[in-house]
N, C-alpha and C positions, 0 to 999 in steps of 0.2 A: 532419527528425527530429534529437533531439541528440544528443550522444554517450554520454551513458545507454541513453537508447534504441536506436539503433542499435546497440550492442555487445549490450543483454540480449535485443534481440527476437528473433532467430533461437533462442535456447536457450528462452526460455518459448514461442514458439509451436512448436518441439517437443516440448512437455510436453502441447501443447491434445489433446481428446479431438475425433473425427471430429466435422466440421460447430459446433465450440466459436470462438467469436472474440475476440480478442485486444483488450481497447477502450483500455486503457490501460498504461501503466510507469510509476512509480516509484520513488527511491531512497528510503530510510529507515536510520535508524539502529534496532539491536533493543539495548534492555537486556536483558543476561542474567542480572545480579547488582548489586552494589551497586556494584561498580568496573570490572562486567565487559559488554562489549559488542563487537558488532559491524553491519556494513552488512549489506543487504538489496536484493535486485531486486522489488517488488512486483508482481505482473501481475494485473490484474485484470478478468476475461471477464464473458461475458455468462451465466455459471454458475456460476465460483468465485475465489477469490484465491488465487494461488501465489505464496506466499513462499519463495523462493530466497537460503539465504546466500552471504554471497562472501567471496574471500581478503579478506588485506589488498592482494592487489592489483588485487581490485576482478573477481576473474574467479567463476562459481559455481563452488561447494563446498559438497560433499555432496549431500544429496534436497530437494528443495524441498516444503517443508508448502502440501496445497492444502485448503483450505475452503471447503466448501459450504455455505449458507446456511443447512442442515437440520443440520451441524452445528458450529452456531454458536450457544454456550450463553449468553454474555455480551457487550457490546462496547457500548466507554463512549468518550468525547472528550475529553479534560480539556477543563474550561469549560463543557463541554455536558450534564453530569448523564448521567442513566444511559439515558434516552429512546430508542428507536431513532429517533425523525422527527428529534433532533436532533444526531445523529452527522451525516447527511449535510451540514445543514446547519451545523454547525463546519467540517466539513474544505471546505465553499465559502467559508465567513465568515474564516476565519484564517488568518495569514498560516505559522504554527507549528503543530501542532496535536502531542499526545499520544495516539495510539490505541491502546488496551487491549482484548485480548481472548481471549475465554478458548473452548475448543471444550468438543464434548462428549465429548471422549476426555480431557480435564483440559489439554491445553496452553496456555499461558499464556502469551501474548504483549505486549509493550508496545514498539512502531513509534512514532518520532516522525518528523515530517520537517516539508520548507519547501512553501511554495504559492508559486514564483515567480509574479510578478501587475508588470506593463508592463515594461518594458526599464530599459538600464541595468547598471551595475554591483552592484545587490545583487539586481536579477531575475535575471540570470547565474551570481550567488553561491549565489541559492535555485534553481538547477536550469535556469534559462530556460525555453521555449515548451515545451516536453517534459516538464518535472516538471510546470506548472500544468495540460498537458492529464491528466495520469496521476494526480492528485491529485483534479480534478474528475470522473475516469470512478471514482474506488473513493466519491467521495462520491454519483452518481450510482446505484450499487450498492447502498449501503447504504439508499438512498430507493427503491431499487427491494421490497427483502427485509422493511422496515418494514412491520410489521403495521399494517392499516388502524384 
């Protein structure tokens, strides 16, 4: 594991509900205004996505937002149109992606991150072996929730 991961996964899988699994982590950036923003631990189960803010020094802070599939009112990929089949496949197809989403309690969220993809210095940069496994489990997710 890397060091994303291993630093957030003890605090999100004490978040999991009994018999819930933990498939993935990763980092993201959230905009929260036009100059304003911060980082994220993304966790993403075999039931919901817990999004967890962090300081700036990278530790969580405050409640972490989790959503469940049932309420999830919108969610787009920049590049990928507004489709659910093709949210999953952006966030496997790109190396950047912009994920927007909106629940059905009004939350509005916009997550951008990296898909590290082989080694190297800017696969390290994008997250290493740990952001690309954590990036592929929430793109896995969303192909999972896609209406047939």
């Amino acid at each position: 594991m890397g060091g994303f991961d291993a630093k957030h996964r003890p605090h999100l899988e004490g978040l999991l509900a009994d018999g819930e699994r933990l498939e993935g982590i990763c980092a993201a950036s959230q905009q929260k205004g036009l100059f304003k923003g911060g980082s994220v631990a993304l966790g993403v189960t075999d039931r919901r996505l817990l999004i967890q803010p962090l300081s700036r020094r990278g530790d969580p802070e405050g409640e972490a937002l989790s959503i469940a599939p049932s309420e999830l009112a919108k969610a787009k990929a920049e590049g990928a149109g507004g489709g659910w089949p093709e949210i999953g496949a952006a966030l496997m197809d790109h190396h950047a992606v912009k994920l927007t989403l909106e629940t059905t309690a009004g939350d509005k969220l916009k997550l951008m991150m990296m898909r590290a993809e082989g080694s190297g210095l800017m696969a390290s940069l994008g997250g290493g072996e740990s952001q690309r496994r954590g990036v592929e489990a929430l793109g896995r997710w969303f192909a999972r929730i896609s209406p047939e």
